[in-house]
C-alpha positions in Angstrom: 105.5 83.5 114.7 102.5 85.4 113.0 99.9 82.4 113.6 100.3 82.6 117.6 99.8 86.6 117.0 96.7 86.3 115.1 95.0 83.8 116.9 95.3 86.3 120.1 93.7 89.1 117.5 90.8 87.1 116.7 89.7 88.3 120.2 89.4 92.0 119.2 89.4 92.5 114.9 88.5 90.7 112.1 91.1 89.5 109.5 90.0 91.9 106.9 90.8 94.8 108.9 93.6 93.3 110.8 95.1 92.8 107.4 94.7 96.2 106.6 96.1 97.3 109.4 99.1 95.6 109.0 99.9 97.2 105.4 99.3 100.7 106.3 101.7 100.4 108.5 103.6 98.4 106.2 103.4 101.3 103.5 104.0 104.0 105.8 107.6 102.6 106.7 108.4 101.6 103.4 107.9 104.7 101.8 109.7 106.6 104.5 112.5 104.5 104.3 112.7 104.4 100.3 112.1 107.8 100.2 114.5 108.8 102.8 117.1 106.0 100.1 116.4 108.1 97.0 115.2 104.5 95.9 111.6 105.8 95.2 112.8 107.2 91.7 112.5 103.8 90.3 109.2 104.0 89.6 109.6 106.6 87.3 112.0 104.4 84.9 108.6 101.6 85.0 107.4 100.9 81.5 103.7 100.2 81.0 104.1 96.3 81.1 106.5 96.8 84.6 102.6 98.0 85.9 100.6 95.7 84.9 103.3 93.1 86.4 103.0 95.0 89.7 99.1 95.5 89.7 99.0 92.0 89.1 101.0 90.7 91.6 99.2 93.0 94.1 95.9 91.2 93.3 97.3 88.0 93.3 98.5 88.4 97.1 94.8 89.7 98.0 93.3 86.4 96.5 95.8 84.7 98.0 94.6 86.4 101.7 91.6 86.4 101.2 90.7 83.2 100.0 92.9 81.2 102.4 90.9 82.5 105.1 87.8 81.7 102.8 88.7 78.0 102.5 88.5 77.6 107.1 84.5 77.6 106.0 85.3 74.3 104.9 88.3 72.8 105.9 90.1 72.3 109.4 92.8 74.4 109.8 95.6 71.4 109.6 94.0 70.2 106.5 94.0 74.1 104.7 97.4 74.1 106.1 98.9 70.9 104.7 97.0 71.4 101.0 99.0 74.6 100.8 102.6 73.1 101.3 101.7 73.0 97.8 102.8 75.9 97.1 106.8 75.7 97.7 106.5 72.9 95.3 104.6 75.2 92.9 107.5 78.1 93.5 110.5 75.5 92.4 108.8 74.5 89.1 107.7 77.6 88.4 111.7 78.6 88.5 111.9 75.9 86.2 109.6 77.3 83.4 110.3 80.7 83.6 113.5 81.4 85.1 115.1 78.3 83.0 116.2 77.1 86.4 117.6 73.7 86.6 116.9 70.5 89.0 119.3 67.8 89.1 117.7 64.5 89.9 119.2 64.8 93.7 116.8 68.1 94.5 114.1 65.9 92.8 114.4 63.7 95.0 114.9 66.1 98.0 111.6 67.6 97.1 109.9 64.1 96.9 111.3 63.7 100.7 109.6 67.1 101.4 106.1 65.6 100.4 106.3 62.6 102.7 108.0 64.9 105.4 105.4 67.1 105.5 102.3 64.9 105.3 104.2 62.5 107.7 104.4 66.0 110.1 100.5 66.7 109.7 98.9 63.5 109.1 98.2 62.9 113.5 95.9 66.3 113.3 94.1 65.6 110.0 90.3 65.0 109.7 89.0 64.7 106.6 85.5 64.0 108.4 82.0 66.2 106.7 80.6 66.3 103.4 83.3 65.5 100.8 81.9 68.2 98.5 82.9 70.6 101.1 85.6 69.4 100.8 86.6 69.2 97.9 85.4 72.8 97.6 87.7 73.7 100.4 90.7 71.7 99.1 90.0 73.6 95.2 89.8 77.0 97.1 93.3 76.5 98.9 95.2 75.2 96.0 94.3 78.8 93.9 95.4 80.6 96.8 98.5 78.9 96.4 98.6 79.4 92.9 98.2 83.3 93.6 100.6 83.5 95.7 103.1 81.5 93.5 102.3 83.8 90.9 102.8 86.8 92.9 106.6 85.4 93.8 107.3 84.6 90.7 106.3 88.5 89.3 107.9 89.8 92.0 111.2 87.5 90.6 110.9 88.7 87.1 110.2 92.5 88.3 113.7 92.1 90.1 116.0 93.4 87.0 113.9 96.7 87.0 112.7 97.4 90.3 114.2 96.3 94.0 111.8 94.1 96.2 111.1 96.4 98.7 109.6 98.7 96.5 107.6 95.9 94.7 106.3 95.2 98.5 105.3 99.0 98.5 103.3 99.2 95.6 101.3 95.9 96.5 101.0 97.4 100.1 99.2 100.4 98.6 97.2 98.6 96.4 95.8 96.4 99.4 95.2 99.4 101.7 93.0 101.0 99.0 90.9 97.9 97.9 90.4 96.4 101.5 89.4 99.8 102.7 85.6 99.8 102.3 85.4 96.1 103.5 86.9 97.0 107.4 85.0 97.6 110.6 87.5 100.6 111.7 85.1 100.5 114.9 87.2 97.7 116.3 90.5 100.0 116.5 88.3 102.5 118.8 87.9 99.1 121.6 91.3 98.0 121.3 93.3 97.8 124.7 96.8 98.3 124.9 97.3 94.8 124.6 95.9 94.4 121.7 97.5 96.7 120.3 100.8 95.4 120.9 99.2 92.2 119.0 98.5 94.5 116.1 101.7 96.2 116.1 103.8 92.7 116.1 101.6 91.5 112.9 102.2 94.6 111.6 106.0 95.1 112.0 105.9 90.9 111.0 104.5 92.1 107.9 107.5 93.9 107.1 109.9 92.0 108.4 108.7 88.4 106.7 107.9 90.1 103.4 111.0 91.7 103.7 113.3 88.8 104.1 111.3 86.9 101.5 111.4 89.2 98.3 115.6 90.2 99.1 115.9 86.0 99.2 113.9 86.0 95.8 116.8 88.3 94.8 119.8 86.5 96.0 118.6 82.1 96.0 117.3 80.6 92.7 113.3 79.7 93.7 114.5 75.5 94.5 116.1 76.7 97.7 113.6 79.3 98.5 110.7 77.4 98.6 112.6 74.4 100.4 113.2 76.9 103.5 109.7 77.9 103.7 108.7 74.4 104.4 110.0 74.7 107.7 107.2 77.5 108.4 105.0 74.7 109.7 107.4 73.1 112.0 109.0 76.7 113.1 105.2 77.8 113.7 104.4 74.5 116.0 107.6 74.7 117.8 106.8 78.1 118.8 103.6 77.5 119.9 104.5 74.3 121.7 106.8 76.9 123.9 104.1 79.4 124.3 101.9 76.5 125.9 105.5 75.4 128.3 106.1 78.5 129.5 102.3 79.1 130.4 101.8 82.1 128.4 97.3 83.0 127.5 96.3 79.3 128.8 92.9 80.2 127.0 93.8 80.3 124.1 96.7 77.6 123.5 96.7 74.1 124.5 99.3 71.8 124.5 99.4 69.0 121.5 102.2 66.6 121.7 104.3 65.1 118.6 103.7 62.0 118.0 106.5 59.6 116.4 105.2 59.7 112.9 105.4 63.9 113.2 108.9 63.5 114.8 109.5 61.3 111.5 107.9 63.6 109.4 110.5 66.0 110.6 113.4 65.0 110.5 112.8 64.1 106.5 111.7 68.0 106.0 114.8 69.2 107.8 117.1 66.4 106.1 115.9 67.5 102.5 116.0 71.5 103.1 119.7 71.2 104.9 120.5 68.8 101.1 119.0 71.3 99.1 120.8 74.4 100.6 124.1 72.7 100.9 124.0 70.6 98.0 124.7 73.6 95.4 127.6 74.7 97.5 128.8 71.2 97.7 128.5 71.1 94.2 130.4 74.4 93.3 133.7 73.6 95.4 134.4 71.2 93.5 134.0 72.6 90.1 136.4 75.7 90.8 140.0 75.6 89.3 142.2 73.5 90.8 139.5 71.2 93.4 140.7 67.9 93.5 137.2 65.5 93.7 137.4 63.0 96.4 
């Protein structure tokens, strides 16, 4: 949902400040609600290295911000977009090396299905039209914001043992606050409308909510299935603007864009390898308790 949200805010703040926005209120809530758990006493049990992890990871998700919104200088938004499906790809082997995660050759091959999902999905809005160093530029910029914000998951994964996501999210929301501080126009909140506003607010309570959901999964799913589900993000985010534009809802700033047969192709092959990849393990596991009698 965030992309229809910030579109509508690019009327009244910048990103920058937007994003800043969005983690002080972030922080605020978190540490009310951690301190109001008696869970903010696990930062006192953090060893050295446990903050360097956590200062690193907090930088990792501000290059990973900031130079996603850097690459748009040089690349359409579908083609940023696609290059940084990347990343859940990046997230699954990165389980691999450092969690000792294991693939079988069947969520190999899911993930392979992934790749021609998605570029199936995006390949009827790409251009690839300009100067190819630009693009190449663009393309190098995207895939290190993908790597950063791998990198940040997988800290946030190893920090898991010694410290609970949502404080993890707290620390990096405190982090960002202070260092994108001197680089907001905090004249923009002053001509804000109630309207906007409410835009802000729903970014901001987003924030929480998807960053939320996304470091208790890290905690619960080995990385494979994580990164499969977000590579429904994409299709989630067009369906939902595809209903903003049917139900008629700020005509000036969403248009209609019609799947084409290839998308509609593209997927069904992304949700045909998530669904195997999030129901393949439990397939798997019924049939090696005591007792299952394989078919």
């Amino acid at each position: 949902m965030l992309p229809i949200a910030l579109k509508l805010s690019a009327d009244f703040i910048d990103p920058v400040t937007l994003t800043w926005f969005r983690f002080l209120v972030a922080l605020i809530v978190s540490v009310a609600v951690q301190w109001l758990g008696g869970r903010l006493r696990q930062f006192a049990a953090l060893a050295k290295q446990d903050w360097l992890l956590l200062l690193g990871a907090a930088v990792l998700l501000m290059a990973n911000y900031v130079s996603f919104v850097y690459s748009l200088d040089y690349l359409a938004p579908g083609v940023a977009q696609l290059s940084f499906q990347t990343a859940p790809f990046f997230l699954a082997f990165g389980g691999v090396m450092f969690f000792a995660e294991r693939l079988k050759a069947v969520q190999l091959g899911c993930f392979a299905l992934l790749a021609v999902g998605m570029y199936l999905f995006f390949a009827p809005r790409l251009s690839f039209e300009g100067d190819a160093g630009e693009l190449l530029l663009g393309l190098a910029i995207v895939q290190f914001s993908a790597l950063a914000w791998t990198s940040y998951a997988l800290i946030q994964k190893a920090l898991i043992p010694r410290i609970s996501p949502a404080n993890v999210l707290l620390f990096i929301y405190g982090v960002g606050v202070v260092l994108m501080a001197p680089f907001c126009e905090f004249t923009a909140f002053g001509a804000m409308d109630t309207n906007a506003w409410l835009v802000a607010g729903f970014c901001a309570i987003n924030t929480l909510v998807a960053y939320g959901c996304f470091g208790q999964s890290m905690k619960y799913w080995p990385t494979a299935q994580v990164s499969a589900m977000l590579a429904l993000t994409p299709i989630v985010s067009f369906s939902l603007t595809a209903a903003v534009v049917a139900f008629g809802w700020w005509p000036e700033s969403f248009q209609s864009d019609a799947l084409s047969s290839v998308s509609m192709m593209g997927i069904v092959l992304i949700v045909l390898a998530v669904a195997t990849l999030q129901l393949l393990p439990r397939y798997l596991a019924s049939f090696s308790k005591p007792g299952s009698v394989q078919p």
